[in-house]
N, C-alpha and C positions, 0 to 999 in steps of 0.2 A: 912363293908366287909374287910378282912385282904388282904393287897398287899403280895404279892409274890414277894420275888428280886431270879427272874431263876437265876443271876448270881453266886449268893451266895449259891442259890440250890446245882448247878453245880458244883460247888469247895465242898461242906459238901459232895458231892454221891462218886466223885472223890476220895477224899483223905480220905473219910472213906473205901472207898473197897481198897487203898493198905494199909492203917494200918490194916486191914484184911489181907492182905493178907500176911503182915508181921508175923502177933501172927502165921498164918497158918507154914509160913515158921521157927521158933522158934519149935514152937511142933512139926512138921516133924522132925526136927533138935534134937531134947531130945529123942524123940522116937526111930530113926535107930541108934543113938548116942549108947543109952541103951544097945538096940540090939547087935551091933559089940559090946562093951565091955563085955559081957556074951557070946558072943560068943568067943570073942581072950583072953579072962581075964584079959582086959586093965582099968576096973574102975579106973578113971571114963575118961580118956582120950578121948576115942572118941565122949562121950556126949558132953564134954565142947568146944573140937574142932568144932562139929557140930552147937551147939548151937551158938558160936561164928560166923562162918561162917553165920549161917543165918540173926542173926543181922547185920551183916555190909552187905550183899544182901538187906535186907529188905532198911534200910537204902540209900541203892543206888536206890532200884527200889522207892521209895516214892521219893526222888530227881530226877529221870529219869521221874515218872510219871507229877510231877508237870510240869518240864521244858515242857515234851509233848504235854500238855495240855494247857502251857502256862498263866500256875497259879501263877508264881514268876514275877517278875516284871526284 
């Protein structure tokens, strides 16, 4: 029979649903980026600001979600 370590479970469920939820937060980010530069005729300015922005959120909430969780030492 295969042991199960919950711990380890626990940390892969975790830390796979915010680097989800980062790409999530990236694509959002390309997508309304697009958007306002077709709209204001900024190419590509607002996508890369956006995208940029979402990267370093993403980054922050995967460092916020760990310390929460109590994942880092």
């Amino acid at each position: 029979m295969i042991k199960i370590d919950t711990k380890k479970l626990r940390v892969a469920i975790i830390m796979g649903n915010a680097v989800m939820t980062k790409a999530i937060m990236i694509c959002a980010g390309w997508y309304f980026g697009t958007k306002l530069d077709k709209q204001y005729g900024t190419e590509p300015y607002w996508m890369i600001s956006l995208v940029v922005l979402a990267m370093i959120l993403g980054v922050w909430f995967i460092l916020f979600t760990a310390k929460r969780f109590k994942l880092t030492d």
